[in-house]
C-alpha positions as CSV (number, residue, x, y, z in Angstrom):
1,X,0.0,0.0,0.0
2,X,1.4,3.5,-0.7
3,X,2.3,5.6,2.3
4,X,1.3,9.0,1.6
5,X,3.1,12.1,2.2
6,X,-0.1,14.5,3.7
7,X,-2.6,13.7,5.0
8,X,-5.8,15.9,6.5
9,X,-7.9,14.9,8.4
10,X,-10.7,16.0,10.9
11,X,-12.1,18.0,8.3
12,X,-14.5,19.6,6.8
13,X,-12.9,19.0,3.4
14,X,-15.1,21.3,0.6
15,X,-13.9,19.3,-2.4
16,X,-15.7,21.6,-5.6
17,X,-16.5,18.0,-7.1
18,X,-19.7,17.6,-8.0
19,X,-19.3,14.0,-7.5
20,X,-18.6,14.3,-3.5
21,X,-18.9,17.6,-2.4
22,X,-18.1,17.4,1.2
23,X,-15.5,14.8,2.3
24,X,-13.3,14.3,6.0
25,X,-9.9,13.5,5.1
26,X,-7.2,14.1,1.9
27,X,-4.3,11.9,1.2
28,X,-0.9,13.4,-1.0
29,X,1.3,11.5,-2.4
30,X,4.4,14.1,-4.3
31,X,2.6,17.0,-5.5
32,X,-1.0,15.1,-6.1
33,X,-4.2,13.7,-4.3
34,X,-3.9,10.4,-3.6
35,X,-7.4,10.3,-1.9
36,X,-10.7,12.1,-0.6
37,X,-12.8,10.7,2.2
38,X,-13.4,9.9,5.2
39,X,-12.2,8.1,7.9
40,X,-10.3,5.0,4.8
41,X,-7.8,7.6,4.0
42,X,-6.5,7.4,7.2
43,X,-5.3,3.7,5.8
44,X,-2.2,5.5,3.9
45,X,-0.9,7.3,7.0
46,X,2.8,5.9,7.9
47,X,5.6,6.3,9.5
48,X,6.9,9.4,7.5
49,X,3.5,11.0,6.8
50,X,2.5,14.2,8.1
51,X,-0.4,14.2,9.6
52,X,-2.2,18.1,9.9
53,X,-5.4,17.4,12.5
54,X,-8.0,20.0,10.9
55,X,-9.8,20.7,14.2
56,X,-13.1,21.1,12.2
57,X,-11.6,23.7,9.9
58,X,-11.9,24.0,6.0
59,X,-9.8,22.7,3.8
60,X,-11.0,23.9,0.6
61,X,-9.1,23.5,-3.4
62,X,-6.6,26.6,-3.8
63,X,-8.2,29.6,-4.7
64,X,-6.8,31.2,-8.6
65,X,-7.5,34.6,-9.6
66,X,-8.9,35.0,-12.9
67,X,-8.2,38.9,-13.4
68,X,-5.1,40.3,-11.4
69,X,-2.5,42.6,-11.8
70,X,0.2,40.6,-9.7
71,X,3.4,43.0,-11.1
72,X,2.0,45.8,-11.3
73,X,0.3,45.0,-7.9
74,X,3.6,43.8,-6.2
75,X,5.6,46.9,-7.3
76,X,3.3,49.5,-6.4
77,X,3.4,48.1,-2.7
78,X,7.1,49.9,-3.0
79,X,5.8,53.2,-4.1
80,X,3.5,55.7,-3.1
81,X,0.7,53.9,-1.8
82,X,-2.5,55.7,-1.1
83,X,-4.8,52.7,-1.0
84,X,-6.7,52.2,2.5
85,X,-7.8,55.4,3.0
86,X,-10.8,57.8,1.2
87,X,-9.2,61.2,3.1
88,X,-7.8,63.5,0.8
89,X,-5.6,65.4,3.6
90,X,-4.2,61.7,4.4
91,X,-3.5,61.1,1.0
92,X,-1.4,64.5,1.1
93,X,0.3,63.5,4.3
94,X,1.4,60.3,2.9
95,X,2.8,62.0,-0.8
96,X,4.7,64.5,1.8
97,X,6.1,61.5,4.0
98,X,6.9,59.7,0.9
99,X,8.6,62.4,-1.0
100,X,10.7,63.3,2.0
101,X,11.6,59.9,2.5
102,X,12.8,59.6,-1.2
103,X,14.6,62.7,-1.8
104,X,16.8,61.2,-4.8
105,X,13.9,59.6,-6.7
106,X,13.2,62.4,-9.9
107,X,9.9,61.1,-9.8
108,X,6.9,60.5,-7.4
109,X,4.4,57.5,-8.5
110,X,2.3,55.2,-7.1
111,X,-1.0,55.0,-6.6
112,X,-4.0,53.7,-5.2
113,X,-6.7,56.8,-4.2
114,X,-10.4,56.7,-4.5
115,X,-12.4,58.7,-7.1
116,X,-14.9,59.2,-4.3
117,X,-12.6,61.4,-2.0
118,X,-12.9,64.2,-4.6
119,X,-15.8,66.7,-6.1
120,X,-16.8,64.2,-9.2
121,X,-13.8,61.9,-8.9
122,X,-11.5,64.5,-10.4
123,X,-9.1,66.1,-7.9
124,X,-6.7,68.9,-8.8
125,X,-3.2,69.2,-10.1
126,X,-3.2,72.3,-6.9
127,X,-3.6,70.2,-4.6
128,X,-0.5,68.1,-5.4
129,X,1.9,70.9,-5.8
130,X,1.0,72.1,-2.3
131,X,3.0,69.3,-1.4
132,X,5.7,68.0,-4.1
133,X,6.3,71.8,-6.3
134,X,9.2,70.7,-7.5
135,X,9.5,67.4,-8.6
136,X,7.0,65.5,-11.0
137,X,4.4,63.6,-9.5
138,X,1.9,60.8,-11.1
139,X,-0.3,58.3,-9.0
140,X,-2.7,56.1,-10.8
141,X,-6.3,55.6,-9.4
142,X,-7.5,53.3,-7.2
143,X,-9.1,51.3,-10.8
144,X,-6.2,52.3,-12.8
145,X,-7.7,53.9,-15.6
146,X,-7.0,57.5,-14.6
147,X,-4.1,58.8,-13.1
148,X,-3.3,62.4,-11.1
149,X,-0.8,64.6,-11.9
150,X,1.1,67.6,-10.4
151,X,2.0,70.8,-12.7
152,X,5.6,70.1,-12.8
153,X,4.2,66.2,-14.8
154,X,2.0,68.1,-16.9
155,X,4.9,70.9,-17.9
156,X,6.8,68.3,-18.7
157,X,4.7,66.5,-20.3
158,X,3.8,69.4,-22.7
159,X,0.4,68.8,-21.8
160,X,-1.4,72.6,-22.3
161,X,-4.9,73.7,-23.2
162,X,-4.3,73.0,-26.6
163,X,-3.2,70.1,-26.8
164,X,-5.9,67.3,-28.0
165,X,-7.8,64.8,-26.1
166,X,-6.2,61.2,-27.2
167,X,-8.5,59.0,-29.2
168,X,-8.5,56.4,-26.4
169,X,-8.5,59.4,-23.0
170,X,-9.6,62.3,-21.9
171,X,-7.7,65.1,-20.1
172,X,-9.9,66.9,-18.0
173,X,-9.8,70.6,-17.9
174,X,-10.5,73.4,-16.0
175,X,-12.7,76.6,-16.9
176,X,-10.4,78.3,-19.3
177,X,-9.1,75.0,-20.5
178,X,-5.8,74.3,-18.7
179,X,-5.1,70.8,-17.7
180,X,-6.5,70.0,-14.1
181,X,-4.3,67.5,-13.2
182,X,-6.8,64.4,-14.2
183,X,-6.0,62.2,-16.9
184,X,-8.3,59.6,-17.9
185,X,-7.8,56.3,-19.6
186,X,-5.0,56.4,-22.4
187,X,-4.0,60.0,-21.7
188,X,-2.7,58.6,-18.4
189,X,0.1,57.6,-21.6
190,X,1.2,61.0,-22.8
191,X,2.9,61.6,-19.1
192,X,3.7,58.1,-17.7
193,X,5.7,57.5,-21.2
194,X,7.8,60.2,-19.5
195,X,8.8,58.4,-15.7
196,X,11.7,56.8,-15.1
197,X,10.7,53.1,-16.6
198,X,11.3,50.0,-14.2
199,X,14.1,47.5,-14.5
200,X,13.9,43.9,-14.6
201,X,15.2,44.0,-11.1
202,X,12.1,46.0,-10.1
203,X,9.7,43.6,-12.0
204,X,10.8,40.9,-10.4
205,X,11.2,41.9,-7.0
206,X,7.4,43.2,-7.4
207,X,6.4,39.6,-8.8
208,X,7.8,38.0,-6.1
209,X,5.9,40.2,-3.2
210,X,2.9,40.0,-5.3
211,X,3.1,36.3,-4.9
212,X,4.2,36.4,-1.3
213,X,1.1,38.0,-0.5
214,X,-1.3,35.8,-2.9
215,X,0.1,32.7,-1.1
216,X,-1.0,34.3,2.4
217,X,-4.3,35.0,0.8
218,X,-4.6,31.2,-0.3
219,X,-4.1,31.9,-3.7
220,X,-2.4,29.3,-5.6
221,X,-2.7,30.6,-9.2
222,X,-3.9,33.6,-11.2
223,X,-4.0,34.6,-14.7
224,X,-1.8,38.5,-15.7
225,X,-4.5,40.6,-17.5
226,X,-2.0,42.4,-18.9
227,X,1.6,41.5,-20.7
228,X,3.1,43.9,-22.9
229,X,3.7,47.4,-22.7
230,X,0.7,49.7,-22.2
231,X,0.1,53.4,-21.0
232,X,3.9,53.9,-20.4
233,X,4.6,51.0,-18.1
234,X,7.2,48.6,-19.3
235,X,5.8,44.9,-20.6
236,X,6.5,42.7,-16.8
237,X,6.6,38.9,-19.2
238,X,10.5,39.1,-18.3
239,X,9.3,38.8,-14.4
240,X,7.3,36.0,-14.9
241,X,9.9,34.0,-17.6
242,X,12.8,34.9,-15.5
243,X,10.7,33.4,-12.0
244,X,9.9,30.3,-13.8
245,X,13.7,29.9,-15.1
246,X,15.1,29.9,-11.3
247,X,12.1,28.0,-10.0
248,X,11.1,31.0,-7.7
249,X,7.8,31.3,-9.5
250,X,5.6,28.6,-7.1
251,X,2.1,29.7,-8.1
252,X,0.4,28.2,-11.6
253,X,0.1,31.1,-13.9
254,X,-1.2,32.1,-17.1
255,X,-0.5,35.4,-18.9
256,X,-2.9,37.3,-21.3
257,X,-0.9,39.2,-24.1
258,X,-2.1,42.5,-24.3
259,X,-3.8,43.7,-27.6
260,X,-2.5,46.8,-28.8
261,X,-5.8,48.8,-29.6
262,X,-4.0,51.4,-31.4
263,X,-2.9,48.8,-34.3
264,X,-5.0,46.0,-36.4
265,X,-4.7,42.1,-37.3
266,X,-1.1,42.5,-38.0
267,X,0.0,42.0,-34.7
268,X,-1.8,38.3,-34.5
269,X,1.9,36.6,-36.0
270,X,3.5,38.6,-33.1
271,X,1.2,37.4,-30.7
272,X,2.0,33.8,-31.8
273,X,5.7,34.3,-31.3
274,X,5.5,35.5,-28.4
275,X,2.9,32.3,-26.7
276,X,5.9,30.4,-28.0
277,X,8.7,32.6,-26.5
278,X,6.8,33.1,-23.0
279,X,6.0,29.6,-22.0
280,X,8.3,27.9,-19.4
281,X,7.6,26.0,-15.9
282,X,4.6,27.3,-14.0
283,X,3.8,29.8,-17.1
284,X,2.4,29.9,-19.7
285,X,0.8,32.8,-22.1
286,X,-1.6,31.5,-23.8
287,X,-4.7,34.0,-23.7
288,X,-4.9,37.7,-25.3
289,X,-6.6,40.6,-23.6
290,X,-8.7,43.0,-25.4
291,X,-10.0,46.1,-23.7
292,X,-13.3,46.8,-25.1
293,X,-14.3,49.8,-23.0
294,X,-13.4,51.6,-20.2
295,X,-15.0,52.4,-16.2
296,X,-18.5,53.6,-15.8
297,X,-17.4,56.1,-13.6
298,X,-15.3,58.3,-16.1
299,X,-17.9,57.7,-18.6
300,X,-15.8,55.7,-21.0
301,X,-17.4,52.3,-20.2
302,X,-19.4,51.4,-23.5
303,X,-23.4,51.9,-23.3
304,X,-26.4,50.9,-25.6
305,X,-27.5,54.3,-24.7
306,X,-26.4,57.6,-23.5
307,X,-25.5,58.5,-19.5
308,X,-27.2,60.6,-17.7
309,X,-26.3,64.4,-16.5
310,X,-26.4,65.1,-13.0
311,X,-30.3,66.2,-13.7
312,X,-30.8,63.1,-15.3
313,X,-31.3,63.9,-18.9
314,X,-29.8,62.1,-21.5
315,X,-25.8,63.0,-22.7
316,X,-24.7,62.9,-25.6
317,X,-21.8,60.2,-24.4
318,X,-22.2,56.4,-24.4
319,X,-18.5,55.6,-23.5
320,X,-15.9,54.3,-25.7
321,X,-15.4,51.1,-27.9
322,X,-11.7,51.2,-28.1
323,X,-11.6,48.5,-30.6
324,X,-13.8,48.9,-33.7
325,X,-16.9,46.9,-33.4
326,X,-16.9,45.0,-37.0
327,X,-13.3,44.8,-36.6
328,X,-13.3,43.3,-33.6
329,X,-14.9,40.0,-34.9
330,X,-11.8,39.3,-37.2
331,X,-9.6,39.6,-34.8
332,X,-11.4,37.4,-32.9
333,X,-12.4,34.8,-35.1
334,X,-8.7,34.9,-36.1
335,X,-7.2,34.4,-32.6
336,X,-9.5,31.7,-31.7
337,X,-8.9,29.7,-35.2
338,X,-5.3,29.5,-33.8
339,X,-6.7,28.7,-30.7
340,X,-5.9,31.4,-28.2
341,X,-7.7,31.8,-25.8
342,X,-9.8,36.2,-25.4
343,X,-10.0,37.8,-22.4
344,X,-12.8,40.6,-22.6
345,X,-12.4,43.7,-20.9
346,X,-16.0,44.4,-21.1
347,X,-17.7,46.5,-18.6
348,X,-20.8,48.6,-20.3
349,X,-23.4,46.7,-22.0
350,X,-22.7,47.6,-25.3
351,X,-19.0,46.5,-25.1
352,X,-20.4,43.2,-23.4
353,X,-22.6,43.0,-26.7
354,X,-19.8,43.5,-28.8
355,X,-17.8,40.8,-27.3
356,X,-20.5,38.7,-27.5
357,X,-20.7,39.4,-31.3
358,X,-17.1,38.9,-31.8
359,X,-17.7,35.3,-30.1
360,X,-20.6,34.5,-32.3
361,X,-18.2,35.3,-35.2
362,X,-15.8,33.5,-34.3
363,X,-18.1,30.0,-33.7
364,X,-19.8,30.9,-37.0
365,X,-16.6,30.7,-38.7
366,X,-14.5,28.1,-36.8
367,X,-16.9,25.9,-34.9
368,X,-17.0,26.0,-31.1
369,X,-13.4,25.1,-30.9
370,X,-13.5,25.4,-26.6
371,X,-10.9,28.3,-26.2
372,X,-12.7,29.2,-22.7
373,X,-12.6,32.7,-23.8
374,X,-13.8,35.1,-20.9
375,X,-15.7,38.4,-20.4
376,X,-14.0,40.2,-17.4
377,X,-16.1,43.0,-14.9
378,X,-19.4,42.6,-17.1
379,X,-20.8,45.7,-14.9
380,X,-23.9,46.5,-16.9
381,X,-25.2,43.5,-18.6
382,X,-28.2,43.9,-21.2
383,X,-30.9,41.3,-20.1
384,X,-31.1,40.4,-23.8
385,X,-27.4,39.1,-23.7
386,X,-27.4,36.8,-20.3
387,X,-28.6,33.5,-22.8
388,X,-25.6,34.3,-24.9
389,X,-23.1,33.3,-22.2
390,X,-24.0,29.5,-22.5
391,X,-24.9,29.4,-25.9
392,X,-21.4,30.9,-27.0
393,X,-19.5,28.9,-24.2
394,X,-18.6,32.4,-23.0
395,X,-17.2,32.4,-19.5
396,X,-18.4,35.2,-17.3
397,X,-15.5,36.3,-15.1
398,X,-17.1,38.2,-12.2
399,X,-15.0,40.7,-9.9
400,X,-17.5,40.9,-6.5
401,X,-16.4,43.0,-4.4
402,X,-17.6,46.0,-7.1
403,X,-21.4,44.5,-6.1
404,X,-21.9,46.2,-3.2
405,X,-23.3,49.8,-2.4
406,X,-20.3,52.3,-1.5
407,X,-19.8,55.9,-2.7
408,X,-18.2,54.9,-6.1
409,X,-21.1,52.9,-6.7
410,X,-23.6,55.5,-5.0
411,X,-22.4,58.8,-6.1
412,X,-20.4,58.3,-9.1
413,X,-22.3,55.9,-11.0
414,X,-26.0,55.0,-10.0
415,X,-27.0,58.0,-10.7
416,X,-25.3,58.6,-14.3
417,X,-26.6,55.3,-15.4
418,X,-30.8,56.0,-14.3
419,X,-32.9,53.2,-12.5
420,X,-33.1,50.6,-15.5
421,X,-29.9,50.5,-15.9
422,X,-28.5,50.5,-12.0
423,X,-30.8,47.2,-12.2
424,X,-28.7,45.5,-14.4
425,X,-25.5,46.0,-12.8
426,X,-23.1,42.4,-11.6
427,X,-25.7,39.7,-12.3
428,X,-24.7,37.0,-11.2
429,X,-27.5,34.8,-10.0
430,X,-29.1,36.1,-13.6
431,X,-26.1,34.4,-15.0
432,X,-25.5,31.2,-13.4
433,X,-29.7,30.3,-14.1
434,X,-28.8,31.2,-17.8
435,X,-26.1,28.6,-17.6
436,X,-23.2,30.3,-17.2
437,X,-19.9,29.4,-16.4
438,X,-18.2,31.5,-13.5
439,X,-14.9,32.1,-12.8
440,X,-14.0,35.0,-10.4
441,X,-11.1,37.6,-9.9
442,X,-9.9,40.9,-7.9
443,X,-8.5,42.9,-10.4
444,X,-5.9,43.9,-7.9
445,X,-4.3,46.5,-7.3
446,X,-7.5,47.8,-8.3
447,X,-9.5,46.0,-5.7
448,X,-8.6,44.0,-2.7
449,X,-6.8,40.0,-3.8
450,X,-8.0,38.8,-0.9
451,X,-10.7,35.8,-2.3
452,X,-12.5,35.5,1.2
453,X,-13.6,39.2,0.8
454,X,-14.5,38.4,-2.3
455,X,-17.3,35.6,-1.3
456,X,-18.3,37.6,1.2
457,X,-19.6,39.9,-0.9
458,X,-20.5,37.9,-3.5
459,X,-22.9,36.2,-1.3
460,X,-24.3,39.5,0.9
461,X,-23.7,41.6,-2.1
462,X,-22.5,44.2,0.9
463,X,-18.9,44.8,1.8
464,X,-17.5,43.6,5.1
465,X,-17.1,46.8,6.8
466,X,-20.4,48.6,5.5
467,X,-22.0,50.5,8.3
468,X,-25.8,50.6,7.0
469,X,-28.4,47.1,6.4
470,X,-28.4,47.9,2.3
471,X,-28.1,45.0,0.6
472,X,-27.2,45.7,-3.1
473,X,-29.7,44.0,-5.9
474,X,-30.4,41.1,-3.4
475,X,-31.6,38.9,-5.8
476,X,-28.3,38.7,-7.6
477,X,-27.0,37.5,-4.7
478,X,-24.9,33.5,-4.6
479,X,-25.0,31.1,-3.2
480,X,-21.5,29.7,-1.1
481,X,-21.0,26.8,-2.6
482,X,-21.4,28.4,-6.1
483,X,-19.0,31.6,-5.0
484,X,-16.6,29.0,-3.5
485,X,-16.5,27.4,-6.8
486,X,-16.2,30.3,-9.3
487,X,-12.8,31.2,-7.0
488,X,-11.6,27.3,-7.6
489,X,-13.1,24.9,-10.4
490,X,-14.3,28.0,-12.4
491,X,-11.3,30.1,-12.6
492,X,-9.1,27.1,-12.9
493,X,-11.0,25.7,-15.8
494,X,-10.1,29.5,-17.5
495,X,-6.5,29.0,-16.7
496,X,-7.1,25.5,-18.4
497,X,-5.7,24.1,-15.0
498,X,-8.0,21.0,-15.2
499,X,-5.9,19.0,-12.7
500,X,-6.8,21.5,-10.6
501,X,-9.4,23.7,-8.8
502,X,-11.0,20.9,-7.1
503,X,-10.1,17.9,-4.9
504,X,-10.3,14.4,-6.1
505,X,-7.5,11.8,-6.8
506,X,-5.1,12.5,-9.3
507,X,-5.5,16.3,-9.1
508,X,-2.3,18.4,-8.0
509,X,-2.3,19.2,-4.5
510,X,-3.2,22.9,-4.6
511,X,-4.9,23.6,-0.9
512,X,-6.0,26.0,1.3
513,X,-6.8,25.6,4.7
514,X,-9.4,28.2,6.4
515,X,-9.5,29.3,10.0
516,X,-12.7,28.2,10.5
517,X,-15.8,26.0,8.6
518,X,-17.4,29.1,6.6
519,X,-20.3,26.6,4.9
520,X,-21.6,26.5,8.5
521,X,-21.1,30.1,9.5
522,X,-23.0,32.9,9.0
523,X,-22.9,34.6,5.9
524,X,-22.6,37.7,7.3
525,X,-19.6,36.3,9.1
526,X,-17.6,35.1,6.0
527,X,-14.9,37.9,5.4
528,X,-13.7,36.8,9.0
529,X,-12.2,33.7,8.0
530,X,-8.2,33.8,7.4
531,X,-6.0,31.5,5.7
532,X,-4.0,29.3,8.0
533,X,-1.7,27.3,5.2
534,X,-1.4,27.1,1.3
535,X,0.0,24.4,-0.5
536,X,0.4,24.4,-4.1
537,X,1.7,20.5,-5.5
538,X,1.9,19.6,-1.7
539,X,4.5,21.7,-1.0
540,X,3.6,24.7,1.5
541,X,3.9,28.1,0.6
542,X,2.4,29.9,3.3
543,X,1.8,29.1,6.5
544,X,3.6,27.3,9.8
């Protein structure tokens, strides 16, 4: 009989396998499952097995991130962090502090603050030079697709009031037309193209926190929504390649090449090089990312129909499709005839549509070729479009903690989108009973990685710390089980990890075990669970 390596027992075991959902004990043997049960497994403990006694708490599959940021998340932890924190004067104190702190660095960035601590999320290139006058300062929003930006960045820059919007941003301005210090979406470009760029050093040292932390957070494997150069930052593939050379890359990850929006099809060969150049160990880039749209709450997320003035009449804006509609379809029937996999950015309703579209071109030409290609943040969703998901084998990757009632969501966007449209926002009970397939993310450093958060909300559709009983669209709310399993089983069956994401024999040994049995808490209770250990192929990563 073979002695294993691991075993757990005492459980609750939460397997994500349909077959047997709920099991005691888990047997490894090397980096696999040898077993799931009861009190049997105990059969292959021996004389060199560990033995962990679960004490009643979870062990569940290892959670994967279907939509992070993990380099750009990892080296932003060494910069100018504002995240935390919706006070504008402690955002100020913290630039002041960091700027002192760093008096050799030519350039201030970082990131991290909320649209909601400023006068219609746009705060004011003044306010920065009050503190930093004389060196050039640039920290990206809290959701990344706007950044702030002192007078000395802008003079630099040779940003002025005439110079033209970018076809893919927006400067805002103030009265008389001078910059204002806010730059949305691709003009974030025309001043971060300016910074002093990373080096591979950096990259990699902001990988390897960003993974450090994931671990902690029982994350086990993720796919990067983002490889190649974009808005001035360098491309972060080397971190990943050069992690998975010298084995310090532990967690399973796919990359998504970015799609350059500014060119056409004739970047497909290069896209095929490069799957074939960045594929080593624990990596592997085998998806593209196409950002449809922008955010709903700079107005560049794509509508079916116009946003609203603060009055409420109709605009004459219904966001931005950055990639031509009809376009769009060739590319993506082309990338999924040489079977990569598409990773949406689609947020507005019409850029879900148009996504959509692209998919049904693609299966028209090539067949339904099962490419698990994914539509990421799916904010607004047109009731029209839920069936779609199924029919088109169109993954719906979720980011929860956005479901929930908070200022963004209150103040910024509610009331820009009207009552019919609010209704439609995150729908993900209206999903799963069209037949969906989940798989969840954090979109971090844009949101919090942490997957326990996550559920939380996704289940309460409230955030952990609110303060009120609001309970945002209740009826889209999930149940655990089936928020459990969009974390595990759905995301790793994005990340075509299918010897992973749930426990049963023969999988890799990618586990997580919880502080306590959430399946039997409260649901109001769930955000207070913590990760205790994470293993990823047996091997722990985190924990004592």
């Amino acid at each position: 009989m073979t002695q294993a390596d691991l075993v757990f027992t005492g459980g609750p075991v939460f397997t994500a396998d349909p077959a047997r959902t709920r099991a005691t004990s888990l047997a490894v043997v090397g980096d696999r499952i040898a077993a799931v049960g009861h009190d049997e497994v105990r059969e292959l403990v021996g004389p060199g097995t560990e033995v962990v006694d679960l004490h009643g708490k979870l062990l569940v599959p290892g959670f994967q991130d279907a939509h992070v940021h993990a380099v750009y998340g990892g080296s932003e932890l060494a910069e100018c962090d504002l995240s935390g924190t919706v006070g504008v004067g402690e955002y100020l104190e913290r630039i002041r502090e960091y700027a002192d702190a760093h008096p050799d660095r030519a350039w201030i960035t970082g990131g991290g603050w909320s649209m909601e601590s400023f006068d219609g999320g746009l705060p004011s290139r003044a306010l920065l030079d009050s503190v930093v006058p004389d060196r050039p300062v640039l920290l990206a929003n809290r959701d990344h697709h706007g950044a702030w930006a002192n007078t000395r960045a802008l003079e630099l820059a040779g940003i002025t009031a005439d110079t033209p919007d970018p076809a893919d941003g927006r400067i805002e301005r103030e009265p008389d037309g001078t910059p204002s210090g806010m730059l949305q979406e691709g003009a974030t470009a025309l001043v971060s193209r300016l910074a002093p760029a990373s080096t591979a050093a950096d990259r990699l040292a902001g990988l390897l926190r960003a993974q450090e932390l994931l671990h902690s957070l029982g994350i086990t494997g993720w796919q990067d929504a983002l490889l190649g150069p974009f808005n001035g930052k360098p491309d972060p593939s080397d971190a990943y390649m050069a992690a998975a050379r010298d084995g310090s890359l532990t967690a399973r990850v796919t990359g998504a090449l970015w799609w350059d929006r500014e060119r056409g099809g004739e970047q497909v060969e290069e896209l095929v090089a490069l799957r074939e150049k960045l594929s080593h160990g624990r990596f592997r880039a085998g998806s593209v990312k196409i950002m449809q749209d922008g955010i709903a709450e700079n107005f560049t997320a794509a509508m079916t129909s116009p946003y609203l003035d603060g009055c409420g009449c109709a605009t004459g804006n219904s966001g931005l499709s950055f990639v031509d509609p009809d376009a769009l379809r060739g590319y993506v029937t082309a990338l999924d005839g040489l079977d990569f996999q598409v990773h949406f950015h689609a947020l507005g309703d019409r850029a879900v549509r148009e996504a959509l579209d692209a998919l049904e071109a693609a299966v028209a030409a090539n067949g339904h070729r099962g490419n698990r290609h994914h539509l990421a943040h799916l904010q607004v969703v047109h009731p029209d479009d839920l069936p779609r998901f199924a029919r088109l084998g169109a993954i719906a990757n979720i980011q929860p903690l956005w479901a929930a009632h908070e200022p963004q969501m209150d103040e910024l966007t509610i009331p820009f989108l009207g009552p019919e449209r609010s209704a439609w926002q995150y729908p993900f009970a209206s999903l799963v009973a069209a037949g969906a397939t989940l798989a969840a993310g954090s979109d971090w450093p844009v949101s919090s990685p942490n997957p326990i958060e996550g559920i939380h909300v996704a289940v309460n559709r409230r955030n952990p710390d609110a303060t009120d009983d609001r309970v945002f669209l209740p009826e889209q709310r999930l149940d655990l089980p089936t928020a459990l399993a969009a974390y595990t089983a759905g995301t790793a069956h994005v990340n075509g990890l299918d010897d992973t994401g749930s426990l049963r024999a023969g999988h890799l040994a990618d586990l997580v075990v919880l502080d306590r049995d959430i399946l039997t808490a409260p649901p109001e209770e769930i955000a207070e669970a913590r990760v205790e250990r994470t293993y990823v192929g047996g091997a722990l990563v985190h924990g004592s």
